[in-house]
ChimeraX commands (.cxc) that place a marker at each C-alpha (Angstrom):
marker #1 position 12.72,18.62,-13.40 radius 0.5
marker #1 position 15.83,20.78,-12.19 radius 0.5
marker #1 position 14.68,23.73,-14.08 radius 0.5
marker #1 position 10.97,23.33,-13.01 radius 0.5
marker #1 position 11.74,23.03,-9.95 radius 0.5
marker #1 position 13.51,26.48,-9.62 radius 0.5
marker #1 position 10.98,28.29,-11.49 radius 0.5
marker #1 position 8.55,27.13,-9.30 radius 0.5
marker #1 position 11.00,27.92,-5.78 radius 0.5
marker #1 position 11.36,31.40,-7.27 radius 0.5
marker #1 position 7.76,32.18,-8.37 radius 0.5
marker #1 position 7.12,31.53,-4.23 radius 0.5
marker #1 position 9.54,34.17,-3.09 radius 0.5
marker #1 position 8.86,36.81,-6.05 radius 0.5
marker #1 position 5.25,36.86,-4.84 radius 0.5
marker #1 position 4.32,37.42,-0.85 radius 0.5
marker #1 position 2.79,33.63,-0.97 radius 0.5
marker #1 position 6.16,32.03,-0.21 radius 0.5
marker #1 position 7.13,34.73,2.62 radius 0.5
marker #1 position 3.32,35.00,3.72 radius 0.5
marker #1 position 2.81,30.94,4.68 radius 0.5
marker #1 position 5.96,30.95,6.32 radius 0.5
marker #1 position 4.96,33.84,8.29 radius 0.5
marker #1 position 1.91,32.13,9.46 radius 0.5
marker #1 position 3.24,28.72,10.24 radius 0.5
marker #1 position 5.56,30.50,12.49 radius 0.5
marker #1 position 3.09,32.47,13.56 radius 0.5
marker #1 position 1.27,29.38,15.16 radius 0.5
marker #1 position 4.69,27.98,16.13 radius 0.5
marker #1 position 5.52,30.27,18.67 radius 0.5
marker #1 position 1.96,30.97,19.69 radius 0.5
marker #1 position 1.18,27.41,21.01 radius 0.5
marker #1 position 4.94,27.22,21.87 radius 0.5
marker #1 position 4.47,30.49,24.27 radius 0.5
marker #1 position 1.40,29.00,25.50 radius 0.5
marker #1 position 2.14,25.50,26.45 radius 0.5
marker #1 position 6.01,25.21,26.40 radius 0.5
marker #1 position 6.55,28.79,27.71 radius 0.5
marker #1 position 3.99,29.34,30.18 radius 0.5
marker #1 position 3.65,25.90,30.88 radius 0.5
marker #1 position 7.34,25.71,31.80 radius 0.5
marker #1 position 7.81,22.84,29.96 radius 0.5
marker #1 position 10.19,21.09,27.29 radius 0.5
marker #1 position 7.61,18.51,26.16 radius 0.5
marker #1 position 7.26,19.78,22.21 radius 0.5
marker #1 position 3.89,17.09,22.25 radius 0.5
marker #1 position 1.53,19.46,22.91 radius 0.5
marker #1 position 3.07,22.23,20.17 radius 0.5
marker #1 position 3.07,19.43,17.29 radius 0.5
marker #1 position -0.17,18.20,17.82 radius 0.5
marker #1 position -2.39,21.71,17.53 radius 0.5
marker #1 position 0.10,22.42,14.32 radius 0.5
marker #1 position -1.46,19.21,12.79 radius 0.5
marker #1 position -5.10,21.14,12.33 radius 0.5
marker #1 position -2.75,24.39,11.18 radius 0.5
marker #1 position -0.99,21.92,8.68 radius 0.5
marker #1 position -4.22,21.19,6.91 radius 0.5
marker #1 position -5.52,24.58,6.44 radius 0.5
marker #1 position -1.83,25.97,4.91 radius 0.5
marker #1 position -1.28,23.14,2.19 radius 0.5
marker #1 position -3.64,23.95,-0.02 radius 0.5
marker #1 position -3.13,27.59,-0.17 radius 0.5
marker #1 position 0.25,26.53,-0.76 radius 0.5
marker #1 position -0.09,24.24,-3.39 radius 0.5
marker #1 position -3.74,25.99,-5.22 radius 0.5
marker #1 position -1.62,27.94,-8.16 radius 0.5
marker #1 position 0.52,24.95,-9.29 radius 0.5
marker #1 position -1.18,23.62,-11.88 radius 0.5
marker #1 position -4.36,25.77,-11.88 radius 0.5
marker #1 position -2.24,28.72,-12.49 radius 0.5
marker #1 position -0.41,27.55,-15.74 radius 0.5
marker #1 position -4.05,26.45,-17.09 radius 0.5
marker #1 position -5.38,29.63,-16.16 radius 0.5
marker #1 position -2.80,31.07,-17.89 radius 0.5
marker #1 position -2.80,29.10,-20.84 radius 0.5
marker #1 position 0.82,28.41,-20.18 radius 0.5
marker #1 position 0.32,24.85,-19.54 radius 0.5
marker #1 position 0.29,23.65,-23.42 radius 0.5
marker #1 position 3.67,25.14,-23.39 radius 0.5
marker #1 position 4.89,23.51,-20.32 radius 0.5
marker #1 position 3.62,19.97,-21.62 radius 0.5
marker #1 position 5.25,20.50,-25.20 radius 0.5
marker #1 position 8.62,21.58,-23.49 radius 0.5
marker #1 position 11.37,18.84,-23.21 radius 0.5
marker #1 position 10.61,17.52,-19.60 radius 0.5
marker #1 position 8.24,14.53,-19.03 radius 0.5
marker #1 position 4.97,14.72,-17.20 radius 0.5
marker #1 position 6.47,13.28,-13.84 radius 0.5
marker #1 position 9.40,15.99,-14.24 radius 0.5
marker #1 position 6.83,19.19,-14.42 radius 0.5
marker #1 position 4.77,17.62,-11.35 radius 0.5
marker #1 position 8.13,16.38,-9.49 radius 0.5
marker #1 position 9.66,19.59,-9.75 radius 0.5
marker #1 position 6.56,21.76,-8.30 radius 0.5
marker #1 position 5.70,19.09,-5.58 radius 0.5
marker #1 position 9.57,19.24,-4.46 radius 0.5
marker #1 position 9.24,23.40,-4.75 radius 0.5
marker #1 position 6.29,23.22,-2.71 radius 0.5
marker #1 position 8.03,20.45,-0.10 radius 0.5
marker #1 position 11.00,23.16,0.53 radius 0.5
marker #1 position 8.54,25.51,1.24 radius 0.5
marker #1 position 6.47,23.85,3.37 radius 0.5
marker #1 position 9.72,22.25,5.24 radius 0.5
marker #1 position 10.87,25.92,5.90 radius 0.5
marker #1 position 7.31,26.71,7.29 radius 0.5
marker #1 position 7.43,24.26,9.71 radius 0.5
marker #1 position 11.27,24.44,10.69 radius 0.5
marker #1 position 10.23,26.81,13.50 radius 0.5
marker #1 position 9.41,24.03,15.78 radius 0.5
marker #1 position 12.94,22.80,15.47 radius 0.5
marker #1 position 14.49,26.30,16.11 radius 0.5
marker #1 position 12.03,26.66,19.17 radius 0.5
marker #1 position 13.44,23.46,20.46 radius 0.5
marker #1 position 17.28,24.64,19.97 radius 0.5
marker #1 position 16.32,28.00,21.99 radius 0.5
marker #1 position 14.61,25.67,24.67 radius 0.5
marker #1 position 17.83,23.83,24.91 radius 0.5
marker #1 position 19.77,26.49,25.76 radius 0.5
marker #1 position 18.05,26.87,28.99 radius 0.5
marker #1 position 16.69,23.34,29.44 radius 0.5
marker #1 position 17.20,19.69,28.52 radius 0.5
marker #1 position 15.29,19.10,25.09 radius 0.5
marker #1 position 14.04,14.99,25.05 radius 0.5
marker #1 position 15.46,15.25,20.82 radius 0.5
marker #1 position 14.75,11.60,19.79 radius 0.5
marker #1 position 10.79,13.17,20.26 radius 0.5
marker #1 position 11.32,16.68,18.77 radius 0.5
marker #1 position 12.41,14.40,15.61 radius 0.5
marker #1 position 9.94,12.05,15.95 radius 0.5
marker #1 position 7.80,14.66,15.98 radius 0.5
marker #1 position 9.47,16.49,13.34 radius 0.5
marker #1 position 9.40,13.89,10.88 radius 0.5
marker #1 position 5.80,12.98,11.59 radius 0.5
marker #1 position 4.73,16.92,10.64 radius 0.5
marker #1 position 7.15,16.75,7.89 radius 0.5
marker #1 position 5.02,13.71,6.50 radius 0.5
marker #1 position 2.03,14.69,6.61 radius 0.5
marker #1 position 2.76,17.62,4.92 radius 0.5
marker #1 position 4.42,15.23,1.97 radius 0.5
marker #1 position 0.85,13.69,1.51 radius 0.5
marker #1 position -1.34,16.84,2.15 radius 0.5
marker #1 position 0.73,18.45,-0.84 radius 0.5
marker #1 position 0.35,15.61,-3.03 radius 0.5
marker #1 position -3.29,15.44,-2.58 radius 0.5
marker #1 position -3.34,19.35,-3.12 radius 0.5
marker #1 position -1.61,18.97,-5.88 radius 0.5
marker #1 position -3.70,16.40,-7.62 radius 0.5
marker #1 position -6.71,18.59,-6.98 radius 0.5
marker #1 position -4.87,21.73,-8.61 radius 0.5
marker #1 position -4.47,19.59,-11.76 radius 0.5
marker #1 position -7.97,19.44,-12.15 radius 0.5
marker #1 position -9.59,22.98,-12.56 radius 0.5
marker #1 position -7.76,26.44,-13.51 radius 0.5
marker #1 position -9.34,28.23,-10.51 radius 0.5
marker #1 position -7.20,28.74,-7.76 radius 0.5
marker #1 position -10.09,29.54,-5.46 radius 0.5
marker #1 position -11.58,26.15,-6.37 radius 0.5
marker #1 position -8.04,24.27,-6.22 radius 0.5
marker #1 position -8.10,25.66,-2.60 radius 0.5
marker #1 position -11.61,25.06,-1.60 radius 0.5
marker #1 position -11.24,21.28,-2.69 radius 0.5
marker #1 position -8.16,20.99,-0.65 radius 0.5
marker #1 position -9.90,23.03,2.33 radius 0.5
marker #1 position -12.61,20.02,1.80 radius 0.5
marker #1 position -10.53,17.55,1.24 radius 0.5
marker #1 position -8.85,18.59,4.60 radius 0.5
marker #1 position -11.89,19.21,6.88 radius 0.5
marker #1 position -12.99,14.93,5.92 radius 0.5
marker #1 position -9.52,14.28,7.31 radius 0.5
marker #1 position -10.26,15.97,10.21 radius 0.5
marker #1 position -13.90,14.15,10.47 radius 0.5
marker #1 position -12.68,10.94,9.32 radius 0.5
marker #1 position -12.46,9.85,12.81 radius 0.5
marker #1 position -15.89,10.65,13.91 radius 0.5
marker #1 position -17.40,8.72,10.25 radius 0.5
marker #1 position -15.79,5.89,11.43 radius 0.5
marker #1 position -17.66,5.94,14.69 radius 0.5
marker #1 position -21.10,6.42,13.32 radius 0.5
marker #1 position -20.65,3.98,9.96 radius 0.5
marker #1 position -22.28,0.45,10.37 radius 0.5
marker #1 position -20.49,-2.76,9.19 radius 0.5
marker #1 position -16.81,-3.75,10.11 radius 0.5
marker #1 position -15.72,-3.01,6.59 radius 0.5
marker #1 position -16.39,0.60,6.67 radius 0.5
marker #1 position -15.34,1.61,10.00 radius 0.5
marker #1 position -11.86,-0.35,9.62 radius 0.5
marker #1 position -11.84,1.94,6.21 radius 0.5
marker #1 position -12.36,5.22,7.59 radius 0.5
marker #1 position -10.15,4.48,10.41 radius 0.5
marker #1 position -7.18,2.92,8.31 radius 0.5
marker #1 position -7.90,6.74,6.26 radius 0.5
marker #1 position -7.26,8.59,8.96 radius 0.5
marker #1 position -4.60,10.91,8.61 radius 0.5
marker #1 position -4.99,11.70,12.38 radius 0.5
marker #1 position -4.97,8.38,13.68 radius 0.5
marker #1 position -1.89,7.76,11.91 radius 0.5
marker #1 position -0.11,11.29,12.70 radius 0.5
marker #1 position -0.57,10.74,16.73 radius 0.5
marker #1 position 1.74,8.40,16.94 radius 0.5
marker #1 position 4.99,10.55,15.57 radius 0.5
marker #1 position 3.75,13.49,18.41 radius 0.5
marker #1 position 4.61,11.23,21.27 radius 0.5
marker #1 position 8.22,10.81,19.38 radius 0.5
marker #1 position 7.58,7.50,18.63 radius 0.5
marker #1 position 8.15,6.79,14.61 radius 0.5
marker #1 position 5.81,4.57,13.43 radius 0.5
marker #1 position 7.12,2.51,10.13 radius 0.5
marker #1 position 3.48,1.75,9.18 radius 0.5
marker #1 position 1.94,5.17,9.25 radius 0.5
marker #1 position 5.19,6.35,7.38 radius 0.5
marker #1 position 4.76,4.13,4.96 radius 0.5
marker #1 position 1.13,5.01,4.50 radius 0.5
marker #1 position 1.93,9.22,4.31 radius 0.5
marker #1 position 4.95,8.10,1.78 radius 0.5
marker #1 position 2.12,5.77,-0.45 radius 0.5
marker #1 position -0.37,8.32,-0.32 radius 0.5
marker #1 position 1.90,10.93,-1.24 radius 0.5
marker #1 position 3.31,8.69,-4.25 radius 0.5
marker #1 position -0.52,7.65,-5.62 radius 0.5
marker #1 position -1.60,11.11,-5.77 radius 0.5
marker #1 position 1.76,12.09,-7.78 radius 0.5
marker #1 position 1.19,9.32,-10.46 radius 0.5
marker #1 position -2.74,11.04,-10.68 radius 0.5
marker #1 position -1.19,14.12,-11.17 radius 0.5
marker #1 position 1.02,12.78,-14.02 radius 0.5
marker #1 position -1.87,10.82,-15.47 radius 0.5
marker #1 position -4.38,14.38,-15.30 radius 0.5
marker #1 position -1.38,16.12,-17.29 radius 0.5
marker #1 position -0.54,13.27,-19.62 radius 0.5
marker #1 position -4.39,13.25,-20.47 radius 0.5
marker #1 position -4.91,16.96,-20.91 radius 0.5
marker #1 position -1.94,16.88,-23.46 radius 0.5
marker #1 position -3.81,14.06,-25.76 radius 0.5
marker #1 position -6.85,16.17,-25.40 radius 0.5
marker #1 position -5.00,19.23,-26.48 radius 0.5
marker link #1:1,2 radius 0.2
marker link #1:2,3 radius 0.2
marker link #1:3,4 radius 0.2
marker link #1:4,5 radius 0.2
marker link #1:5,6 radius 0.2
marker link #1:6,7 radius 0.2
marker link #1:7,8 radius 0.2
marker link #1:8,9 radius 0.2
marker link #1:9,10 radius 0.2
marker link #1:10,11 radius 0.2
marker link #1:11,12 radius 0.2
marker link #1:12,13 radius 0.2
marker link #1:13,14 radius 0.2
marker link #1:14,15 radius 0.2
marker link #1:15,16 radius 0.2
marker link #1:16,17 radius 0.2
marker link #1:17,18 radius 0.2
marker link #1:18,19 radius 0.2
marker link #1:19,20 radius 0.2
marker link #1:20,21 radius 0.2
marker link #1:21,22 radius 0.2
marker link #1:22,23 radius 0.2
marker link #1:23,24 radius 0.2
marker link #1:24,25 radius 0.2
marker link #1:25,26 radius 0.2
marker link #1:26,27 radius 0.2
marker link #1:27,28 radius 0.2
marker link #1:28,29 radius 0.2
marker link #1:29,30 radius 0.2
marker link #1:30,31 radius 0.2
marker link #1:31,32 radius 0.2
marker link #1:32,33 radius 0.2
marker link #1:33,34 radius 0.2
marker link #1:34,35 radius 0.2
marker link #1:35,36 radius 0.2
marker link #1:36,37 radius 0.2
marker link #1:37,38 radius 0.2
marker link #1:38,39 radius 0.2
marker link #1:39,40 radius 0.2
marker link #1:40,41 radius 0.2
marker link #1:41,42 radius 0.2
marker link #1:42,43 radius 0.2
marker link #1:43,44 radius 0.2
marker link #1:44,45 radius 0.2
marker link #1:45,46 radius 0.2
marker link #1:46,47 radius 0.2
marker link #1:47,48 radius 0.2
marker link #1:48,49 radius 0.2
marker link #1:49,50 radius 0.2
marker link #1:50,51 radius 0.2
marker link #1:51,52 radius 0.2
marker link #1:52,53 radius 0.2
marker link #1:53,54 radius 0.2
marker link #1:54,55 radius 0.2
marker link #1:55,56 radius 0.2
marker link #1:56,57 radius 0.2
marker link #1:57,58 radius 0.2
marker link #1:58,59 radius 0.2
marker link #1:59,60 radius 0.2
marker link #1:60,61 radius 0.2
marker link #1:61,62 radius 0.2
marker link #1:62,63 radius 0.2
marker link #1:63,64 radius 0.2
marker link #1:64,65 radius 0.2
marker link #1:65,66 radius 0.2
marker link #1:66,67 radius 0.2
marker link #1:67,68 radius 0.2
marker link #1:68,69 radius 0.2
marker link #1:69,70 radius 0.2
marker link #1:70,71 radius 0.2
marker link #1:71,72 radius 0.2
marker link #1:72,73 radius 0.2
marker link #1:73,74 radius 0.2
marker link #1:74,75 radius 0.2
marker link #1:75,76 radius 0.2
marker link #1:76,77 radius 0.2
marker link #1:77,78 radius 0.2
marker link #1:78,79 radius 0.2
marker link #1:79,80 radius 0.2
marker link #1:80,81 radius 0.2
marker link #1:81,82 radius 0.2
marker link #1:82,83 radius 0.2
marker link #1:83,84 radius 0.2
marker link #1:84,85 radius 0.2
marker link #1:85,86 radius 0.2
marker link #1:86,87 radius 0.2
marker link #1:87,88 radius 0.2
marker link #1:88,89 radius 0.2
marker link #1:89,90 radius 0.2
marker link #1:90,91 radius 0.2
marker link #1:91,92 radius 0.2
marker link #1:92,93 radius 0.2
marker link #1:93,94 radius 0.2
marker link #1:94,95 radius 0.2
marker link #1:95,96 radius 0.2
marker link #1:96,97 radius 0.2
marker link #1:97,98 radius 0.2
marker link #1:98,99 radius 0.2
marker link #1:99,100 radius 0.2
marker link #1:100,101 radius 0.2
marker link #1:101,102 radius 0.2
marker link #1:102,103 radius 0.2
marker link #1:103,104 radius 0.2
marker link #1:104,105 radius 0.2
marker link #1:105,106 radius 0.2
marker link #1:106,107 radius 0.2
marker link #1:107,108 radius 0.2
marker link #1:108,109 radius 0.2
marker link #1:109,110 radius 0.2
marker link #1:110,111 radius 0.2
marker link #1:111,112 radius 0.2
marker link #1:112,113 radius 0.2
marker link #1:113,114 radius 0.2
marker link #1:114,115 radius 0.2
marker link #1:115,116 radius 0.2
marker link #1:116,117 radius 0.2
marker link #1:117,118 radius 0.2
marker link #1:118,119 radius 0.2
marker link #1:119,120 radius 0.2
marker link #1:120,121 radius 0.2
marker link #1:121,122 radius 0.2
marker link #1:122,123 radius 0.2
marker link #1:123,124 radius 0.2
marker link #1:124,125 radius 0.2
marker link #1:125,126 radius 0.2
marker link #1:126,127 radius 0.2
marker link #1:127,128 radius 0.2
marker link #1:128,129 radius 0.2
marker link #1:129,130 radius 0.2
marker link #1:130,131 radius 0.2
marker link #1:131,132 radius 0.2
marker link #1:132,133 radius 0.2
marker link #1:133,134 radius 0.2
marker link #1:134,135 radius 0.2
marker link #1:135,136 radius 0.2
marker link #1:136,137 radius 0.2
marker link #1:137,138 radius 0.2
marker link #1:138,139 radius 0.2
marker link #1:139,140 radius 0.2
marker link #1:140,141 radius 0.2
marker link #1:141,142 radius 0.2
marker link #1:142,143 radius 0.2
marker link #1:143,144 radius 0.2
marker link #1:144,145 radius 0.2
marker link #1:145,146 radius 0.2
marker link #1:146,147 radius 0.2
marker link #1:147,148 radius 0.2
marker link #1:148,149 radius 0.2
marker link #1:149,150 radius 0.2
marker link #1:150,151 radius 0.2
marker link #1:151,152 radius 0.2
marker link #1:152,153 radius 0.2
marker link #1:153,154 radius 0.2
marker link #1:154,155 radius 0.2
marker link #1:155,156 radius 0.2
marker link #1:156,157 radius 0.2
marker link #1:157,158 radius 0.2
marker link #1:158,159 radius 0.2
marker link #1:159,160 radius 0.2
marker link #1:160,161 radius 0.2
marker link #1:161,162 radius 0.2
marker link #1:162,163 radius 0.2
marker link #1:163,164 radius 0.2
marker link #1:164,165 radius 0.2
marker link #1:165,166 radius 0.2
marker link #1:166,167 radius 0.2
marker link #1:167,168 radius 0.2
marker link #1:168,169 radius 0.2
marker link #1:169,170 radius 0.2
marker link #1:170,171 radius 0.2
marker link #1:171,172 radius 0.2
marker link #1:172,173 radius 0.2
marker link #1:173,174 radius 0.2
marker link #1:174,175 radius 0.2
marker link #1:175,176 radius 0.2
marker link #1:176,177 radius 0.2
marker link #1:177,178 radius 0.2
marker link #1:178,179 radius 0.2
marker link #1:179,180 radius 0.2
marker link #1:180,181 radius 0.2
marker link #1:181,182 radius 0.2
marker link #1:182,183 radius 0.2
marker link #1:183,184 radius 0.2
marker link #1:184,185 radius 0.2
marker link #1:185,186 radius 0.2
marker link #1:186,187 radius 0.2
marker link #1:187,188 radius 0.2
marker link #1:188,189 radius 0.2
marker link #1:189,190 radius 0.2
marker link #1:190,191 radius 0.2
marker link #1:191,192 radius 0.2
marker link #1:192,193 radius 0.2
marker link #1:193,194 radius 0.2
marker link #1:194,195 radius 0.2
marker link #1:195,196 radius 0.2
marker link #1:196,197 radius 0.2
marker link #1:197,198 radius 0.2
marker link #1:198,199 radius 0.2
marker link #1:199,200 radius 0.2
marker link #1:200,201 radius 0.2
marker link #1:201,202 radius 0.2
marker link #1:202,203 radius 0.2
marker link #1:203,204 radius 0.2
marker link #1:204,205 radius 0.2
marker link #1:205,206 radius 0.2
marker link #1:206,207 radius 0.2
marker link #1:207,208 radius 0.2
marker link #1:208,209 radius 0.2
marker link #1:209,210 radius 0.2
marker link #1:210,211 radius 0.2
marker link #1:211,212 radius 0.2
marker link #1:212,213 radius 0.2
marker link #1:213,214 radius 0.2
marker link #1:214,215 radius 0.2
marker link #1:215,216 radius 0.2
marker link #1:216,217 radius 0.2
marker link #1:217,218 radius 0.2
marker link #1:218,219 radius 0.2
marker link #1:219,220 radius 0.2
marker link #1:220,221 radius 0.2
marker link #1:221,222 radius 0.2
marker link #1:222,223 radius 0.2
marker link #1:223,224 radius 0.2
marker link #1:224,225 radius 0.2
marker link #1:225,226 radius 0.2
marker link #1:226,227 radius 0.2
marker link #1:227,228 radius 0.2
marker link #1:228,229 radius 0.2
marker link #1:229,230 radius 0.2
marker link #1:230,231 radius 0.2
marker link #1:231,232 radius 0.2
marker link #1:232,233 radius 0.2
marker link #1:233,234 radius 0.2
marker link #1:234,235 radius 0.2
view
């Protein structure tokens, strides 16, 4: 997994992807954190976190759309599978390249808050909460990206899926509004990665929605590792 994992960390950086994303998520950053923090002449990071969330879902899957695709496109990915590293080691070691990423995309919110501390008290128990609420969401958004690179070798499709995939997380809200039947609209609301993200951006962490970002993330790592483990039987 080791060795994946660095192949993958350096494929990021020896390509403008890696230095690109980050670019953008700071981008954003600093533009909502000018405009509400800045010019609003406040320390309350709320606001920030909770426009990145939409940002969030529109980065992961360019982030994550070559892993797997890629080394199918490439034909590389018979190699990979008959190397000596299990399944859950190739998809480990990409998912955790594409975690340190992402984690250094987003780490502009905390260096925004150290600047705003130099001038101005900084409530940190929410800037972590915060924090670690972005931080999971991105842990399930790339596992769910990831699962839907596994399944084609285009990395235009791999992205579009997760651009889909992304826009019914963002509507999941309003489905659960319009369903009929108690089942379906406790469903669509126990789905919704919004619902459950809100929580962290008022600093509180919420064991429960944690819990659900950390299961979803886990589920869609064992489909990945069933997708490769069933492409190697197929040959």
């Amino acid at each position: 997994m080791n060795a994946i994992f660095k192949r993958e960390l350096r494929a990021y950086f020896n390509a403008p992807l890696g230095f690109v994303l980050i670019a953008v998520a700071y981008f954003f950053t600093n533009y909502y954190f000018f405009t509400y923090n800045l010019y609003g002449n406040t320390t309350d990071f709320t606001t920030l976190y909770s426009m990145l969330f939409s940002v969030v879902l529109f980065l992961v899957p360019v982030l994550t759309m070559r892993l797997l695709s890629e080394e199918k496109r490439a034909k590389t990915d018979q190699l990979l599978l008959t190397a000596p590293v299990s399944r859950a080691g190739i998809v480990l070691g990409k998912y955790f390249a594409a975690v340190v990423v992402y984690l250094l995309a987003i780490s502009g919110t905390l260096v925004d808050a150290v600047i705003t501390a130099f001038v101005a008290p900084v409530d940190w128990p929410s800037v972590i909460g915060n924090f670690l609420g972005i931080a999971l969401l991105g842990l399930a958004l790339i596992a769910v990206c990831l699962f839907l690179s596994s399944l084609t070798e285009s990395q235009v499709i791999a992205a579009v899926m997760g651009f889909a995939v992304s826009l019914f997380l963002v509507l999941v809200d309003a489905i659960s509004y319009v369903v009929t039947g108690q089942f379906w609209q406790t469903l669509f609301s126990y789905l919704s990665f919004n619902a459950r993200y809100q929580p962290f951006t008022l600093g509180v962490v919420d064991l429960p929605s944690a819990m659900f970002f950390l299961s979803v993330s886990a589920l869609f790592l064992v489909f990945s590792i069933l997708t490769l483990e069933r492409r190697r039987w197929m040959g």
